[in-house]
Each structure stands twice: as structure tokens, then as C-alpha cells.
C-alpha positions in Angstrom: -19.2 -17.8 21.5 -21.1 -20.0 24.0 -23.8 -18.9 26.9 -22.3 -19.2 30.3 -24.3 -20.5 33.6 -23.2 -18.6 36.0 -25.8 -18.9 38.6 -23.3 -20.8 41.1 -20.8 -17.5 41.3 -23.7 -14.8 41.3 -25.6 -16.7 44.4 -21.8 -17.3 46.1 -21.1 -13.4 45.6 -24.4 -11.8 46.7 -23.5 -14.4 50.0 -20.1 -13.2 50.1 -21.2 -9.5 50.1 -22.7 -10.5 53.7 -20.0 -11.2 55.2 -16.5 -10.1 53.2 -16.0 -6.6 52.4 -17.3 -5.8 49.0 -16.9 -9.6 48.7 -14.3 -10.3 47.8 -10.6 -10.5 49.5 -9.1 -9.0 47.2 -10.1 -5.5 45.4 -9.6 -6.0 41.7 -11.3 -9.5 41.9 -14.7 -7.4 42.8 -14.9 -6.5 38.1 -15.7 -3.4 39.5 -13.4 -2.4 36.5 -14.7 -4.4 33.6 -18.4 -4.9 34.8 -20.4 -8.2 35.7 -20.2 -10.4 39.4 -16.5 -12.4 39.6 -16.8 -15.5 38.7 -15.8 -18.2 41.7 -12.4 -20.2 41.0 -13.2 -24.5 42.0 -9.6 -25.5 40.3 -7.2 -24.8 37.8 -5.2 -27.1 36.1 -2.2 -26.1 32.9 -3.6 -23.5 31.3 -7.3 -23.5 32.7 -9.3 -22.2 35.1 -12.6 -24.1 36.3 -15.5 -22.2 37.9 -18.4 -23.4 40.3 -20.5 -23.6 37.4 -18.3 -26.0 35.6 -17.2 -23.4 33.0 -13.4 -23.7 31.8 -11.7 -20.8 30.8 -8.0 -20.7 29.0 -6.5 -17.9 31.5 -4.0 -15.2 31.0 -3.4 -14.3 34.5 -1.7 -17.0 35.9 -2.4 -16.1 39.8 -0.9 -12.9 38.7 2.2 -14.2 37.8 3.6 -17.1 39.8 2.1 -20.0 37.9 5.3 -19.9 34.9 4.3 -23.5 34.4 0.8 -23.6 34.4 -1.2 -24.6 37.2 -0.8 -27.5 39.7 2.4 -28.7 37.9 3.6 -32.2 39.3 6.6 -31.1 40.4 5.2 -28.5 42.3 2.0 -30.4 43.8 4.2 -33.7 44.6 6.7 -31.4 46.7 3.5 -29.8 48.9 1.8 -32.6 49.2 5.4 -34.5 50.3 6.0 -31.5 52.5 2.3 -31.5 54.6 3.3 -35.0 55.6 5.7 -33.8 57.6 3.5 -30.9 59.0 2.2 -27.5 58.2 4.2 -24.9 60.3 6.7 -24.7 62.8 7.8 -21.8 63.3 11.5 -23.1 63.6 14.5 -23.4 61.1 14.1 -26.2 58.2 17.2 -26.9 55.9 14.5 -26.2 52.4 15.1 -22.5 53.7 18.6 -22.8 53.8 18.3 -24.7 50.3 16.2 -22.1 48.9 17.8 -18.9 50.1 21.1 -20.5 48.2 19.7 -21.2 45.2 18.0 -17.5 44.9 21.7 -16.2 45.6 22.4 -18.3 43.1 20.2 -17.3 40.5 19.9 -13.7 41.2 22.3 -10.8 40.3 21.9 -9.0 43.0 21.0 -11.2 46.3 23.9 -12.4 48.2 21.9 -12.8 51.4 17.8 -13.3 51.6 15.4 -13.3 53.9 12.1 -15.1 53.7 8.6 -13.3 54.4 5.2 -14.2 53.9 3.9 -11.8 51.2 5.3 -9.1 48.5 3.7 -6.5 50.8 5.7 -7.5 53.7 9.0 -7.6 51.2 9.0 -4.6 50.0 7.5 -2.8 53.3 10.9 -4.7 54.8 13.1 -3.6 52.6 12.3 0.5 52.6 12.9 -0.2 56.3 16.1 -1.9 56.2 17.5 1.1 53.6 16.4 3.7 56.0 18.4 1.6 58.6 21.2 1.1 56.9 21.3 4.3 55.6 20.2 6.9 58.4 17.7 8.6 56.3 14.2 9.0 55.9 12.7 9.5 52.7 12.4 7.4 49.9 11.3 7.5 45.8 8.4 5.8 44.0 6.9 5.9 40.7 3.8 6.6 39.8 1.6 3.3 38.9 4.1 1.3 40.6 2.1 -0.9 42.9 4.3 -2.0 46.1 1.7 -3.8 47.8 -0.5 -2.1 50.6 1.8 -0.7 53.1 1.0 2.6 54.4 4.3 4.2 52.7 3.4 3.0 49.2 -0.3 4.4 49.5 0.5 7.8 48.2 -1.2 10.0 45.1 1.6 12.4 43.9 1.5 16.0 44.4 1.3 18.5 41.9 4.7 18.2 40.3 8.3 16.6 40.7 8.7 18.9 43.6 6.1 18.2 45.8 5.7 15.4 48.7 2.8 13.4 48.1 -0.4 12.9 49.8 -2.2 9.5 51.0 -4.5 8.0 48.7 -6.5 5.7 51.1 -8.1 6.6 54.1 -6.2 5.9 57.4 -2.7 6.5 55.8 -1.4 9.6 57.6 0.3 12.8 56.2 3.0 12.2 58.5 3.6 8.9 56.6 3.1 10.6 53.3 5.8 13.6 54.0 8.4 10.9 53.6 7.5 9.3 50.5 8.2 11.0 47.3 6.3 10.9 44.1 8.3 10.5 40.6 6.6 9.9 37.2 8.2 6.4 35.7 10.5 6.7 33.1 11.5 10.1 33.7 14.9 10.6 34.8 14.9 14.4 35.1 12.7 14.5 37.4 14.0 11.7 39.8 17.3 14.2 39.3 15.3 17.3 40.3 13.8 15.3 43.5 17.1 14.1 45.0 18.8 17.6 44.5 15.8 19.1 46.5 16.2 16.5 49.1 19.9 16.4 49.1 21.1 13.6 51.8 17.4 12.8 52.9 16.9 9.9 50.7 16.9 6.1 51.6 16.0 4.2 48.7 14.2 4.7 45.3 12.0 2.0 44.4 10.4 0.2 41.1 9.4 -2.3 39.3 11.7 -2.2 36.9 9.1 -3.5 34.3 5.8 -2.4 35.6 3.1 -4.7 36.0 0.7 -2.7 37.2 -0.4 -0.1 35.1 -0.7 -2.6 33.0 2.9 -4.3 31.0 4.9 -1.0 30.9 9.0 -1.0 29.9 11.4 0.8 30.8 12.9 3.5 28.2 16.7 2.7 27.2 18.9 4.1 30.0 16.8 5.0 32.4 17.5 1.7 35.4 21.2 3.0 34.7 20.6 6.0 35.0 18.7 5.7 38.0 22.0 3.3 39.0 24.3 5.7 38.4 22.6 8.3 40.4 22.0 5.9 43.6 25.7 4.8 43.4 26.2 9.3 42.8 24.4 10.0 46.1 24.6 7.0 48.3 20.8 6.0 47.9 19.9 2.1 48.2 18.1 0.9 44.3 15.9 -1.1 45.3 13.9 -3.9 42.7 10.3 -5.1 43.2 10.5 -7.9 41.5 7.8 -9.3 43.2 6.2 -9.8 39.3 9.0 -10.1 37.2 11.2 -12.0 39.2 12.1 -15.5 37.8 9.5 -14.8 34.9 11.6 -12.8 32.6 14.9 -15.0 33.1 15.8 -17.1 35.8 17.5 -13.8 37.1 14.6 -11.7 36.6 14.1 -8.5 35.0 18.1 -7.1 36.3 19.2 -10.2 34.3 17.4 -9.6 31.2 18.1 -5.8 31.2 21.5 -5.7 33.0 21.2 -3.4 35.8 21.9 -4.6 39.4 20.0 -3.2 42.3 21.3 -3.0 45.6 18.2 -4.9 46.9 15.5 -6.8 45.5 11.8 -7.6 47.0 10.4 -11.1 45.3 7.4 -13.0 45.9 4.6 -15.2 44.5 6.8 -17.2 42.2 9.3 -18.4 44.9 6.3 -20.1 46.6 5.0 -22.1 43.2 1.9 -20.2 43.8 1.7 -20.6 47.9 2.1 -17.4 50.2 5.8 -16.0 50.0 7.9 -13.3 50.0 11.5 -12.4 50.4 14.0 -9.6 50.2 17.8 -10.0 49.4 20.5 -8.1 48.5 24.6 -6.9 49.2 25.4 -8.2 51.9 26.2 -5.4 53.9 22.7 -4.0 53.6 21.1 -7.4 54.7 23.7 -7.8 57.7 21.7 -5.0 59.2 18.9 -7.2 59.5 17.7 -8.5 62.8 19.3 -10.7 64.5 22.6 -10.1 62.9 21.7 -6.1 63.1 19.8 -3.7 64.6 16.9 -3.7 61.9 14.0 -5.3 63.2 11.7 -7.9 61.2 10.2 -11.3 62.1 7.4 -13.3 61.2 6.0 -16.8 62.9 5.5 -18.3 58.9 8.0 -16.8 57.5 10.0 -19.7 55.6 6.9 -22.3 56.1 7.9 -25.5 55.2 4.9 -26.3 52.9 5.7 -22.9 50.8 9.2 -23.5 51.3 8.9 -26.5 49.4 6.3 -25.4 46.6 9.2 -22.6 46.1 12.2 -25.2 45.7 10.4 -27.4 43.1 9.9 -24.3 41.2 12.9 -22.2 41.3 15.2 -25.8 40.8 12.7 -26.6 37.4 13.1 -22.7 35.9 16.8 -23.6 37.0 17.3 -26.5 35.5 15.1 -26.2 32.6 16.2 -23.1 30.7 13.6 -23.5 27.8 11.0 -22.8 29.8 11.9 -19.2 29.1 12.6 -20.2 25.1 9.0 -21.5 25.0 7.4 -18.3 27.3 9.3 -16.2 24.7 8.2 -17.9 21.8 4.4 -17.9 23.0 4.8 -14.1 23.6 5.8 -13.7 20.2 3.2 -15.2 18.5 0.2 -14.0 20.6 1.2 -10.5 20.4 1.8 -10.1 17.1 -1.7 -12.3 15.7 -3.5 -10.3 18.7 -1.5 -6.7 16.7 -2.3 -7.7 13.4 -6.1 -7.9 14.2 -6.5 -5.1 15.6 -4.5 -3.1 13.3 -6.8 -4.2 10.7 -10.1 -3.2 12.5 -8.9 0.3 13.1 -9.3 0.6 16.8 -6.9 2.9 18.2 -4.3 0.8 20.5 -0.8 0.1 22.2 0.8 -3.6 22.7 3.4 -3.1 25.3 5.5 -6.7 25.3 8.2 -8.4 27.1 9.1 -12.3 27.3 6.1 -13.7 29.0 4.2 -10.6 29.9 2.1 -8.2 27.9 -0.9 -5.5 27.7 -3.3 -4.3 25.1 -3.6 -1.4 25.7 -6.8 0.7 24.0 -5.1 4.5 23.1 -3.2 5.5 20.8 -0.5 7.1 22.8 2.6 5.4 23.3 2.6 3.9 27.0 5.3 4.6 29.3 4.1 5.8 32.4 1.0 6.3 34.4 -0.5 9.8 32.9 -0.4 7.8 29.2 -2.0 4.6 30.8 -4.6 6.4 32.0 -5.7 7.6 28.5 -6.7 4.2 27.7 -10.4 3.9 26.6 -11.3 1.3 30.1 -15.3 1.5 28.9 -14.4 -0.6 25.7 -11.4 -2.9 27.4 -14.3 -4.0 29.9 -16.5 -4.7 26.4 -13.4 -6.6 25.5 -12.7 -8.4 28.3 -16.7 -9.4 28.4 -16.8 -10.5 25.0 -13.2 -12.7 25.9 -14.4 -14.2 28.9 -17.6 -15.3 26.5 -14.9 -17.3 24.2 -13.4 -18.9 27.1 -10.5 -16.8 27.9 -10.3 -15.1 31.2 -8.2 -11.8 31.0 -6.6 -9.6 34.2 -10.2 -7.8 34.7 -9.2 -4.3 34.4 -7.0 -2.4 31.6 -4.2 -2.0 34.0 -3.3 -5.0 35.1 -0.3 -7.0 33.0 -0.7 -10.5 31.3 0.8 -13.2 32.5 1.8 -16.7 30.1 2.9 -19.9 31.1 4.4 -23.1 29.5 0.7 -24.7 29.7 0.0 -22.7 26.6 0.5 -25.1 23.4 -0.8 -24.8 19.9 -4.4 -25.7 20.7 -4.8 -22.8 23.7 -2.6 -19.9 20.9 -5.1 -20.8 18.7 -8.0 -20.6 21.0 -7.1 -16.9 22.2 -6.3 -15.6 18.8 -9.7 -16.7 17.8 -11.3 -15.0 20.5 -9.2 -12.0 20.1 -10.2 -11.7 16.4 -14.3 -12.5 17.1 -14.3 -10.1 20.5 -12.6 -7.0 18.6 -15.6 -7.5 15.8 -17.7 -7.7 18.4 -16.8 -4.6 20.3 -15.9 -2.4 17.1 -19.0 -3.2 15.7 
């Protein structure tokens, strides 16, 4: 364990309080949830993260998810800084969106047509729109701790059961907005059933991820993306994908790859930007033909397809293309974290869950199973902040809050494994103690 200066990021935030909201720009950066003042990000390079004060930190997070490689990867930094030569933004077609918007068709399952935005937010706000166009209907499905960025639609705290519309959850989301958007707990098939017999021809689209991220790493039970196929494909409802996390992470297909079930459409983000801002949503191509200007769907956006992201996205998606043991190694490096960081823990007797897929994963403190928000929320978040305090002391920087997935990337070799399982072992004594 070392002592941190961190003088730098506690006189930047007290600054930043002045004149961002909270400040910060982003909520869960504020470690409202774990305790302590953020610490301020100079650079990142592989597997490390570099604060004002000159502190490195191995990190887990990996800009929530895009950074598969590790940060500022050659391929990717040569491509932007190639691309800025020949200017920022031009709000105008480039052939790299052409390129791009192929090779996602080519890679995933689902997408025979894609459209670039500027954000997972705008993707998936996009997409319920275009499956209310396209199918005439209002409503639409959403899970419980299924985060689909911070449109007004996806804002909503469920009712009291399966039956019930839901109600907004921020301030300055109206109940107008709310009346349409249905509340489902995740995993639970019957009661998706009971909602779209109760709104029998009213619904657009269901929505998920269809591994959560964000509740922290949570799978899906055996069956249930079928059967939540099967009963779109039943009652005409679009099945729509946020992928916006698991896209290109957990194959180069994503998570409908990996688990075999095809959505109708599919919202992705982060990763097809190496890291800069991008988003897109693709699917059949009868649903995206009802896009603007080839339908009567409207969506634009001056940045949508930059060339500079544009460009950061091709040298990524072409690497994870062409370089299939990427996901080999991201699997491997899964495998052996998660089961050094179980067999610790087992052995202190602190009551826990590992939830674990490829190159994502949660530690989870409860000892119920997790597989959906109500069983998340039993976790013991007092003693994950201890945790992630007594980590970030050993040079690891965690997601700062319990529900948040992991994210790994190729930067990880033998000498950053062994770092964190250190850590893990010296934090868990720490906080069990």
C-alpha cells in the first residue's frame, strides 16, 4: 500500500464545483458512491491511468468499455492523428463512413444497414423512435437496471408490479412520457408475457442489454433472449439490442454472437469510435429503410459520422476483425482474475457473488445470486466503497460504485494480473478486518 498525493485533484474539484454541476460532467465520476473527491485523469496509456498528481493506477474500467486494447493503441492514435490532418468536421459524406458502416454489417448478426450518431444516448433514443415508426405503436419495454442512456423515455422507476406503467425518476421527465414506457424486471420472462397481453397491439419494441452492464455485470438466464425472440417474432414487436457495452467486446459480433439470439435492431457505441464520441444503430433492413431520408422517420445530426471518430472506429473494428485473439487473450485474463479474485474471498468469509463473462465482470458483496435489479440492490455498497478505497490505495482504479461492470483489455499481461490479485487479496484483509 503506498500514500497518495492527491492535492492536485482535490484543489481541481473544489474549482470545478464552481463552475460544473456537482463537478463533474458526468454523475458517477462525482464517488458520491464509494466516498473521497475523483481523482483528475492527465493520460492513460495500456493498462494505466495517470492522474494530475502523477499517480498511476492499473484500471479496470477502460473508459467504460471501449478501450478493448488498452489505452492510446498505435493503431488507433496513428489513424486520428492521420485523420485531423485532413480536418476535424465537415459535416458532409466521407468514404471511412461508408467503410465503416460495411464492416459493422459485416461483423454483426443483426445489422444489414447502420446509421452513425454521436453518442449511445442518441442510438438507442433513435432507435425506440424508428420501431414506433415502423411499427405504428406507442409503447415500448425496458428492464429494470438497464441503463439506456439519458433520454427522457428511459428515465423511468417501475411501478408497483408487472402491471403497472411506470413513473419518471428524474425531475423534468413528464408522466405523459412515462405512460408509454413499460417497466419489466430482467430476467423474468413471465412477466414480459403478462405486460404484452395487457397491452395487446400497443407495443413498439422491448429493449435490453442483453448482458447488463449496469447494475453491475449481470447474465442473462438460459432462454430468456429466445424467449423474449420468440415472443417479438409472436406479436410483431421490434427486439431491440443495446449493445452499446457489449458490442464488439464479447466477440467481434457482440453479445447476439456469443449467445445466439438475433435482434431486430441493435444500438452500439463507444467501441466503434476507439474511445472518441460515437454511436450508431443498425438493423433489418426494412426497419432502417424507414429512416430519414429514405423514410419518413426523422433523425440527423451535424457530427454524426465525424471523420476523426470515423477513423478512430475503423482502426479498431478492422484490428478486433482481423485479430481474433484479442478475444482468446480477453477470455483468458477473465479467467484467471476471477477465479484468484473468488478464491480469496471465499477464504475470508465475506459474503459475495462474481457474475463473469469474457472480458467483463462484477464482485458483487451479497450473498444472493444476481440476476436482476431487486438482487443487486442487496449488495452491501458501504463495504464495496471500503473495497474500492483500499484498491485504489494499491494502484488499481475500479468502476467507483458497486453497480457498474468491469471492463478488461489486452493491455493486461502477467505483471498487471499479478498486481490486481495482490491488491485484491491485501484490500479484502483490510476491509474484513
Amino acid at each position: 500500500m503506498r500514500t497518495m498525493n492527491i492535492q492536485k485533484s482535490k484543489d481541481l474539484f473544489s474549482e470545478a464545483k464552481q463552475y460544473i454541476p456537482g463537478g463533474v460532467n458526468s454523475p458517477v465520476r462525482a464517488f458520491k458512491a464509494v466516498g473521497g473527491d475523483p481523482l483528475f485523469i492527465k493520460r492513460a496509456e495500456g493498462a494505466y491511468l495517470y492522474d494530475e498528481d502523477g499517480n498511476a493506477f492499473i484500471e479496470l474500467i477502460n473508459s467504460w468499455g471501449p478501450m478493448i486494447l488498452g489505452h492510446n493503441h498505435p493503431a488507433v492514435r496513428e489513424a486520428v492523428l492521420h485523420a485531423i490532418e485532413g480536418g476535424t468536421s465537415f459535416g458532409a459524406p466521407t468514404a471511412r463512413e461508408v467503410e465503416i458502416a460495411e464492416l459493422i454489417c459485416a461483423m454483426v448478426p443483426s445489422v444489414e444497414k447502420v446509421r452513425m450518431v454521436n453518442s449511445g444516448t442518441e442510438a438507442t433514443m433513435s432507435a425506440i423512435r424508428l420501431a414506433r415508426g415502423y411499427t405504428g405503436r406507442d409503447k415500448f419495454i425496458k428492464f429494470e437496471g438497464n441503463y439506456h442512456g439519458h433520454g427522457d423515455s428511459f428515465l423511468i422507476a417501475a411501478g408497483s408490479g408487472a402491471m403497472t406503467m411506470g413513473t419518471p425518476n428524474s425531475p423534468g421527465v413528464t408522466k405523459g412520457t412515462a405512460m408509454d414506457t413499460l417497466l419489466a424486471p430482467y430476467n423474468d420472462l413471465k412477466a414480459v408475457s403478462d405486460l404484452v397481453a395487457a397491452n395487446k397491439d400497443e407495443i413498439a419494441a422491448i429493449i435490453l442489454e442483453p448482458v447488463a452492464g449496469n447494475m453491475g455485470c449481470v447474465l442473462p438466464q438460459p432462454n430468456f433472449l429466445q424467449g423474449l425472440r420468440d415472443l417479438c417474432d409472436k406479436e410483431g414487436i421490434v427486439l431491440i439490442f443495446d449493445e452499446v457495452m457489449t458490442g464488439f467486446r464479447l466477440s467481434k459480433g457482440g453479445a447476439q454472437e456469443l449467445l445466439e439470439v438475433k435482434p431486430d435492431m441493435t444500438t452500439m457505441g463507444k467501441i466503434i469510435g476507439g474511445g472518441m464520441p460515437v454511436g450508431a444503430y443498425g438493423g433489418r433492413k426494412e426497419i432502417m429503410e424507414f429512416v430519414s431520408p429514405e423514410g419518413p422517420v426523422y433523425q440527423a445530426g451535424t457530427l454524426s459520422g465525424n471523420p476523426v471518430a470515423m477513423a478512430a472506429g475503423l482502426a479498431m473494428l478492422h484490428y478486433l476483425n482481423d485479430h481474433p485473439e484479442v478475444y482468446t487473450k480477453l477470455a483468458s485474463t477473465g479467467n484467471r482474475l476471477v477465479q484468484g479474485i473468488e478464491e480469496t474471498v471465499q477464504s475470508m468469509g465475506l459474503p459475495y457473488r462474481i457474475n463473469h463473462v469474457g472480458s467483463m465482470y462484477s464482485l458483487f458483496f451479497t450473498d444472493k445470486k444476481v440476476g436482476d435489479l431487486e438482487s443487486a440492490q442487496s449488495c452491501d455498497t458501504i463495504l464495496f466503497g471500503k473495497y474500492f478505497q483500499a484498491m485504489l490505495k494499491r494502484g488499481v482504479y475500479l468502476a467507483p460504485s458497486q453497480f457498474e461492470s468491469l471492463f478488461l483489455s489486452t493491455a493486461l499481461e502477467e505483471k498487471e494480473i499479478n498486481h490486481i490479485l495482490e491488491a485484491n487479496e491485501a484490500s479484502l484483509k483490510e476491509i474484513s478486518g
